[in-house]
KEFISE-600668 format. One record per residue: residue in three letters; x, y, z of N, C-alpha, C, O in turn. Coordinates in steps of 0.2 Angstrom, whole numbers, m for minus. Layout:
BEGIN
{aa ALA, nx X, ny Y, nz Z, cax X, cay Y, caz Z, cx X, cy Y, cz Z, ox X, oy Y, oz Z}
...
This chain:
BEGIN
{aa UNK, nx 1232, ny m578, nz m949, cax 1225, cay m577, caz m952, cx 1221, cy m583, cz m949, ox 1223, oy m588, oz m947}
{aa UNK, nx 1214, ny m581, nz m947, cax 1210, cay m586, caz m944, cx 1206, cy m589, cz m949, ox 1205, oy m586, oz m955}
{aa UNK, nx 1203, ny m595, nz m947, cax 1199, cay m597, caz m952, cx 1192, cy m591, cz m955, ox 1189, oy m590, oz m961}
{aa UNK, nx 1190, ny m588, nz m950, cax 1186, cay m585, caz m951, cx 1191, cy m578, cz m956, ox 1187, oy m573, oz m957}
{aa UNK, nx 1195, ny m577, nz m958, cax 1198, cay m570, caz m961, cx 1199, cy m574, cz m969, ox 1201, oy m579, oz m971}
{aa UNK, nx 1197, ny m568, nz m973, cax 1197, cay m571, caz m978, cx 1204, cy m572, cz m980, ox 1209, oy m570, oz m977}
{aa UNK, nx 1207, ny m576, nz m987, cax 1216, cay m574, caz m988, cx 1216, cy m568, cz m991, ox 1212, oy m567, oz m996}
{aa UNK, nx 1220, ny m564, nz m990, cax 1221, cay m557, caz m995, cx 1224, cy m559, cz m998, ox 1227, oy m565, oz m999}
{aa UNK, nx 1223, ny m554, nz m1004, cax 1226, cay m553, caz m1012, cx 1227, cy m548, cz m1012, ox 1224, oy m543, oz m1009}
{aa UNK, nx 1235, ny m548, nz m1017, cax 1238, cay m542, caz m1017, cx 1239, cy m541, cz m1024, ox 1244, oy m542, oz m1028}
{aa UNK, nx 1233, ny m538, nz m1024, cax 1231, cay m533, caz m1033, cx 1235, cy m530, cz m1035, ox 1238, oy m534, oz m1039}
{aa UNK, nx 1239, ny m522, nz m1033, cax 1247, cay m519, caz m1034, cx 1250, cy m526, cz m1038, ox 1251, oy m525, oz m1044}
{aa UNK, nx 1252, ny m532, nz m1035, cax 1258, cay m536, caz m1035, cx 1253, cy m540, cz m1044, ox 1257, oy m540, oz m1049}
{aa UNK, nx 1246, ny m543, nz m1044, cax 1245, cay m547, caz m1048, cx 1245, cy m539, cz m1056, ox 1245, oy m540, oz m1062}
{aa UNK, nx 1243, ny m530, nz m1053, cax 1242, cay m527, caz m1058, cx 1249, cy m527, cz m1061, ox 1249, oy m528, oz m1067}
{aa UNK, nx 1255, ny m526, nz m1058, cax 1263, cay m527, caz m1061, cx 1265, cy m533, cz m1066, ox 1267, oy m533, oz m1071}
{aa UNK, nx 1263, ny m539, nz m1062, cax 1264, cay m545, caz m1067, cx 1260, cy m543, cz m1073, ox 1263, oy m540, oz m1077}
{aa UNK, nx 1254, ny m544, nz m1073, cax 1247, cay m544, caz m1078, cx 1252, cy m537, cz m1083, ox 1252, oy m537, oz m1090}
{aa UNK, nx 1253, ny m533, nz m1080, cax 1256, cay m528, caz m1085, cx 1263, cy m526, cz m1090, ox 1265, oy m523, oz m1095}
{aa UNK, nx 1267, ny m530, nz m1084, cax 1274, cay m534, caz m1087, cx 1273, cy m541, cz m1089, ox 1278, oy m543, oz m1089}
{aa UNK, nx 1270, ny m544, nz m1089, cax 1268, cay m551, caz m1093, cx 1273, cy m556, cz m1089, ox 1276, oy m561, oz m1091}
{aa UNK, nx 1272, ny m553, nz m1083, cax 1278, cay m559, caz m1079, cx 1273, cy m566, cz m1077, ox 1269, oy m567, oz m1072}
{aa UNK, nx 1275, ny m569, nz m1080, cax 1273, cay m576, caz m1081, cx 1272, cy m581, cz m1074, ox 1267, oy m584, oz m1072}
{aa UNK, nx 1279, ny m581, nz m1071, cax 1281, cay m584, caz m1066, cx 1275, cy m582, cz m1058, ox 1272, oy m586, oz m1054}
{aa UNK, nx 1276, ny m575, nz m1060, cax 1272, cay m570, caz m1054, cx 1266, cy m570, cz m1055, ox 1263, oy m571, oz m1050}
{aa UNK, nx 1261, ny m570, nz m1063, cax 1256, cay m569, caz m1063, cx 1252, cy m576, cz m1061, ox 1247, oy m576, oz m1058}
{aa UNK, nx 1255, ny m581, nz m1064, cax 1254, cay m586, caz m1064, cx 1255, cy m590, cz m1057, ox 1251, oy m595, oz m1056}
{aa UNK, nx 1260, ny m586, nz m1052, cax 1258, cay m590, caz m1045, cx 1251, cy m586, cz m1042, ox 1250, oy m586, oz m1036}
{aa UNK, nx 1247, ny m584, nz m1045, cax 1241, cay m578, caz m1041, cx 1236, cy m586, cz m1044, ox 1233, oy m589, oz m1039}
{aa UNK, nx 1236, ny m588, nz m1049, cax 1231, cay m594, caz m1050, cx 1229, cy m599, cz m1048, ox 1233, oy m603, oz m1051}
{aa UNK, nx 1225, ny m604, nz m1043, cax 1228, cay m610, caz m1041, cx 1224, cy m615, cz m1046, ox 1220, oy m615, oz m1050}
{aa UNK, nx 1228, ny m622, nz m1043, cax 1228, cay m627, caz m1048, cx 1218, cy m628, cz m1052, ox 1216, oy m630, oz m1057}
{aa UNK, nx 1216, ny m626, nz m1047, cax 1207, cay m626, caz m1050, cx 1205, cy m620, cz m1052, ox 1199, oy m619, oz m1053}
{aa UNK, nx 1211, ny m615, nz m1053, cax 1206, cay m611, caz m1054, cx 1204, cy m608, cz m1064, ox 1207, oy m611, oz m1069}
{aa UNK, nx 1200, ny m603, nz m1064, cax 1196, cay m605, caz m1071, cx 1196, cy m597, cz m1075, ox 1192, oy m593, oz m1073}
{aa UNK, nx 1200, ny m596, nz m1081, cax 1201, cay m589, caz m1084, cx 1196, cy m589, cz m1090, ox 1196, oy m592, oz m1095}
{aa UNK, nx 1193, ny m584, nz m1086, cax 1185, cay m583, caz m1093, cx 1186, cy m579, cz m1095, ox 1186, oy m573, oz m1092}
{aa UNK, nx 1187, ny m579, nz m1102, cax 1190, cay m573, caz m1107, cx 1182, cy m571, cz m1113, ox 1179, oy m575, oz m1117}
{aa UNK, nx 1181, ny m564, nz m1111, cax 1175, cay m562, caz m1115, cx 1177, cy m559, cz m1120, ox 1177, oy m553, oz m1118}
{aa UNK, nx 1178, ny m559, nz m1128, cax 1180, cay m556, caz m1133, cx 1175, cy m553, cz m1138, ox 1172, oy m557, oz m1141}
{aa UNK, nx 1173, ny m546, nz m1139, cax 1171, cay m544, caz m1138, cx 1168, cy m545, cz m1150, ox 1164, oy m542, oz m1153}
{aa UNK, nx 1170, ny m551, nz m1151, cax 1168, cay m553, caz m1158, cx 1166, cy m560, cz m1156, ox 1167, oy m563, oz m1161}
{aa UNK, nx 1164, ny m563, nz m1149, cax 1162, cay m569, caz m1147, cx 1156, cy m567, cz m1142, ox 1158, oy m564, oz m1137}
{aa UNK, nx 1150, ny m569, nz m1144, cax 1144, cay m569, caz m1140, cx 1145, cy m570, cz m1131, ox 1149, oy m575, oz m1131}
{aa UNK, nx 1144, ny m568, nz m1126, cax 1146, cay m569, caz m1122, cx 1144, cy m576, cz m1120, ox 1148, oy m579, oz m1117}
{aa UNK, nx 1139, ny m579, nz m1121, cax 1140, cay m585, caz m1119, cx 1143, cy m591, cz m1122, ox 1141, oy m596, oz m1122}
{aa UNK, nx 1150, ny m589, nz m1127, cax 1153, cay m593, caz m1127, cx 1161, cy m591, cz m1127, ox 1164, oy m590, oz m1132}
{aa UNK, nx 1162, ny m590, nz m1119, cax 1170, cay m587, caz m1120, cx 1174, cy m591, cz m1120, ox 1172, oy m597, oz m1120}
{aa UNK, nx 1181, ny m590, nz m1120, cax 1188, cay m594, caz m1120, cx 1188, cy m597, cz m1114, ox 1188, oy m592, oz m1110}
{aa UNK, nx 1188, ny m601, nz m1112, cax 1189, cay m606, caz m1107, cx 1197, cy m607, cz m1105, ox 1201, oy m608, oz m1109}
{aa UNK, nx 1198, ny m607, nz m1098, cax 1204, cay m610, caz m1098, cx 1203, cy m612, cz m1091, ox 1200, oy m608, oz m1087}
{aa UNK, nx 1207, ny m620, nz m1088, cax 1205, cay m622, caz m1084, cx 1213, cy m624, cz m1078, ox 1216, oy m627, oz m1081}
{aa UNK, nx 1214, ny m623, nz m1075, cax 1219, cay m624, caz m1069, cx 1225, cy m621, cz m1072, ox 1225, oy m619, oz m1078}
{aa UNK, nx 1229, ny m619, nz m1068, cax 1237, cay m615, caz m1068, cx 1240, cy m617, cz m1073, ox 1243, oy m612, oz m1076}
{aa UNK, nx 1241, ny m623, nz m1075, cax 1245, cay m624, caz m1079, cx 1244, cy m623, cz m1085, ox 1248, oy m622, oz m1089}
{aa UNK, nx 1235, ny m624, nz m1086, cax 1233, cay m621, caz m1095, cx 1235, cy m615, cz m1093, ox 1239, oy m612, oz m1097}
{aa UNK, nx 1232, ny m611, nz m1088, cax 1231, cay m603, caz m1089, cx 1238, cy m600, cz m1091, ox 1239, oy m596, oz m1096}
{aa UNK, nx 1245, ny m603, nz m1087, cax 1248, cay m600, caz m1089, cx 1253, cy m604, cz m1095, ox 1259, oy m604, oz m1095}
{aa UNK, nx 1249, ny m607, nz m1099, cax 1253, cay m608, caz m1106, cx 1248, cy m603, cz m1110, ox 1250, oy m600, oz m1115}
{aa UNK, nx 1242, ny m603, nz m1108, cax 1239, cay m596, caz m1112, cx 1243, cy m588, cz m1110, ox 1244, oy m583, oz m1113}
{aa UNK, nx 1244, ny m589, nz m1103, cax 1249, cay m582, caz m1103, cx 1257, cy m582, cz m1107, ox 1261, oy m576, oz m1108}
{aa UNK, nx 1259, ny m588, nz m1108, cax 1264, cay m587, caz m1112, cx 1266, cy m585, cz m1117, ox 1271, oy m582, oz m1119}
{aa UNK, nx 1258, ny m590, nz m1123, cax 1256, cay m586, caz m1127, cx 1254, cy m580, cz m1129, ox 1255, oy m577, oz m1135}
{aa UNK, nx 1251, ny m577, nz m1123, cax 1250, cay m571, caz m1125, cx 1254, cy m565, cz m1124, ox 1252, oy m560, oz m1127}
{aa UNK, nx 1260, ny m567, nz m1119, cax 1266, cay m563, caz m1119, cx 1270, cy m565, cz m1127, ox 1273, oy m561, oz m1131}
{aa UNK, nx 1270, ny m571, nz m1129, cax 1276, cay m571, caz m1134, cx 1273, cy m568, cz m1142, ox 1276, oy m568, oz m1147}
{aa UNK, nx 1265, ny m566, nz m1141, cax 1261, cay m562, caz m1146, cx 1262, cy m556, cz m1148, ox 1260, oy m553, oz m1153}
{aa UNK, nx 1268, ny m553, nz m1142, cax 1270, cay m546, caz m1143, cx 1264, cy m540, cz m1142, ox 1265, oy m535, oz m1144}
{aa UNK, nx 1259, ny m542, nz m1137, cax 1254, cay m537, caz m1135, cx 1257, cy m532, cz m1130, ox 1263, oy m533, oz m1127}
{aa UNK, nx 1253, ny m527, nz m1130, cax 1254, cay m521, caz m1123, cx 1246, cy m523, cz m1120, ox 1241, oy m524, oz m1123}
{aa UNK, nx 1249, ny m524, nz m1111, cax 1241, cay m524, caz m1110, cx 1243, cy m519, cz m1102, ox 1248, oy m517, oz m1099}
{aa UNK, nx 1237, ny m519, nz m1102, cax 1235, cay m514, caz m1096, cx 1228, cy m515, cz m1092, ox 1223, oy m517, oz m1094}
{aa UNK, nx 1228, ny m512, nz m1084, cax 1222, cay m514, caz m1082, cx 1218, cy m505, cz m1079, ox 1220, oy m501, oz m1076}
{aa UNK, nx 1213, ny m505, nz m1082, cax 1210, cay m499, caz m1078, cx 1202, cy m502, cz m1075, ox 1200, oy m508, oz m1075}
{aa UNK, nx 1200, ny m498, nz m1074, cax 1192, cay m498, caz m1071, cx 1192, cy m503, cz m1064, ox 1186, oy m506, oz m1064}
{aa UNK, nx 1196, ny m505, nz m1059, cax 1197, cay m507, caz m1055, cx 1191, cy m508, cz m1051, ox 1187, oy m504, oz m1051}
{aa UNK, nx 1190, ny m512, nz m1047, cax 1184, cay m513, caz m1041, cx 1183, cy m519, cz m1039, ox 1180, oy m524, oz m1041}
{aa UNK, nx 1189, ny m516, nz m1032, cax 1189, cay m523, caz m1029, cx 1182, cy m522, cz m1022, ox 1180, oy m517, oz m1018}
{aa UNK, nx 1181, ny m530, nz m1022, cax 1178, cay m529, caz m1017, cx 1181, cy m531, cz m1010, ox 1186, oy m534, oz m1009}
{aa UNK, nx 1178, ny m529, nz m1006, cax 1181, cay m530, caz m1000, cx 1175, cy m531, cz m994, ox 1176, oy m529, oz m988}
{aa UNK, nx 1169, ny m535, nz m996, cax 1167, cay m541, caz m993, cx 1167, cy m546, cz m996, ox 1167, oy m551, oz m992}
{aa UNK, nx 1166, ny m548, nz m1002, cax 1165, cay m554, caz m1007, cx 1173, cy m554, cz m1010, ox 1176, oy m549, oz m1012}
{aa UNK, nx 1176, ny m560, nz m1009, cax 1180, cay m561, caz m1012, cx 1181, cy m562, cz m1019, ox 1183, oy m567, oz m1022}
{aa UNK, nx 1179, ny m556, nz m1023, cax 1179, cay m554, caz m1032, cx 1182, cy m550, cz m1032, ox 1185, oy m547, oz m1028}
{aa UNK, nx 1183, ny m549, nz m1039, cax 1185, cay m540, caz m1043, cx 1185, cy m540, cz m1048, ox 1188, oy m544, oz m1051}
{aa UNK, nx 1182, ny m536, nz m1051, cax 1181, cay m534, caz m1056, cx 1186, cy m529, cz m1060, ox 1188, oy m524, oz m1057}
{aa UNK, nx 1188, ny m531, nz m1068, cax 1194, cay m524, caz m1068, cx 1190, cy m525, cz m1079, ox 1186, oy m528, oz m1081}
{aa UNK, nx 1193, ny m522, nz m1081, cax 1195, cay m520, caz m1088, cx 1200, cy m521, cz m1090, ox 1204, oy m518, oz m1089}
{aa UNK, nx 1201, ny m527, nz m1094, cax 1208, cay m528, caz m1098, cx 1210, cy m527, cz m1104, ox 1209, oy m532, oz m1107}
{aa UNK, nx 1213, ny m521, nz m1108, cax 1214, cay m520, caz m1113, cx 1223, cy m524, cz m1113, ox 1227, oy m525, oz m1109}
{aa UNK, nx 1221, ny m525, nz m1121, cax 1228, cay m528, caz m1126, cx 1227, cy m524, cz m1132, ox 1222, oy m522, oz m1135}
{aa UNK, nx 1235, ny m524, nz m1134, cax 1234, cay m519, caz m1141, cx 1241, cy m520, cz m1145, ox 1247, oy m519, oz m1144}
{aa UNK, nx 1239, ny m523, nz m1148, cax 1244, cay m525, caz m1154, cx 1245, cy m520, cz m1161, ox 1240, oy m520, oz m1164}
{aa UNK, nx 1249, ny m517, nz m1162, cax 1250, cay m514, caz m1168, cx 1245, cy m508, cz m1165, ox 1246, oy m505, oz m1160}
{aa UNK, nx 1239, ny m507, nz m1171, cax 1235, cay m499, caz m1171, cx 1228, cy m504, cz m1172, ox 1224, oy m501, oz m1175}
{aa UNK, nx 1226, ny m511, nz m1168, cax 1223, cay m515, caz m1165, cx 1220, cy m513, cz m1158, ox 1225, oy m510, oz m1154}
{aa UNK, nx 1216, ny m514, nz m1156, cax 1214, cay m512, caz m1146, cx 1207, cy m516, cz m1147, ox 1202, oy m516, oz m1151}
{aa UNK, nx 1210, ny m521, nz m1143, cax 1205, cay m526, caz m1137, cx 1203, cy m522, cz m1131, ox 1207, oy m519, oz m1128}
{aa UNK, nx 1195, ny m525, nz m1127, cax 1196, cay m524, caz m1122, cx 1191, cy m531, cz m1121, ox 1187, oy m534, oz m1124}
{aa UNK, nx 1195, ny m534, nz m1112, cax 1192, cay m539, caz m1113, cx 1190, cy m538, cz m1105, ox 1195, oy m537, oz m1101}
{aa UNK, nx 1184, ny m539, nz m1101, cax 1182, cay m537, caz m1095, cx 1181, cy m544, cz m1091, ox 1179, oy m544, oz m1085}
């Protein structure tokens, strides 16, 4: 990879963890600065859950595997000149359904 090439990301690899709640795996996709903005959908958008660097993110991933959710991702759209994407993330506990984007 040259400086000028962006780094790839491998969506298939982070939609598996994200879906199996694998921890280890999902949580190497985050780096030390990076920042998980959780929009729930009974909190105003400007004031979402905050999580800051790898290490909080995934004790929030732990918690939320040990919560006993099913989650899943659809509505996909990655970009592919901007390094972003956008997806849809549903969680569902019981006869419960979140969606959180």
């Amino acid at each position: 990879m040259t400086e000028s090439e962006p780094a790839s990301f491998d969506f298939d690899a982070f939609k598996q963890a994200f879906i199996a709640q694998d921890i280890d795996v999902w949580g190497s996709f985050f780096t030390e600065d990076a920042e998980w903005l959780e929009y729930r959908h009974s909190h105003p958008p400007r004031s979402p859950n905050r999580m800051s660097g790898r290490s909080e993110i995934k004790e929030f991933l732990a918690r939320l595997k040990d919560s006993n959710v099913t989650l899943d991702i659809s509505e996909e759209s990655l970009a592919r000149i901007m390094p972003r994407s956008a997806l849809c993330a549903h969680s569902r506990t019981g006869t419960d359904e979140s969606s959180n984007t």
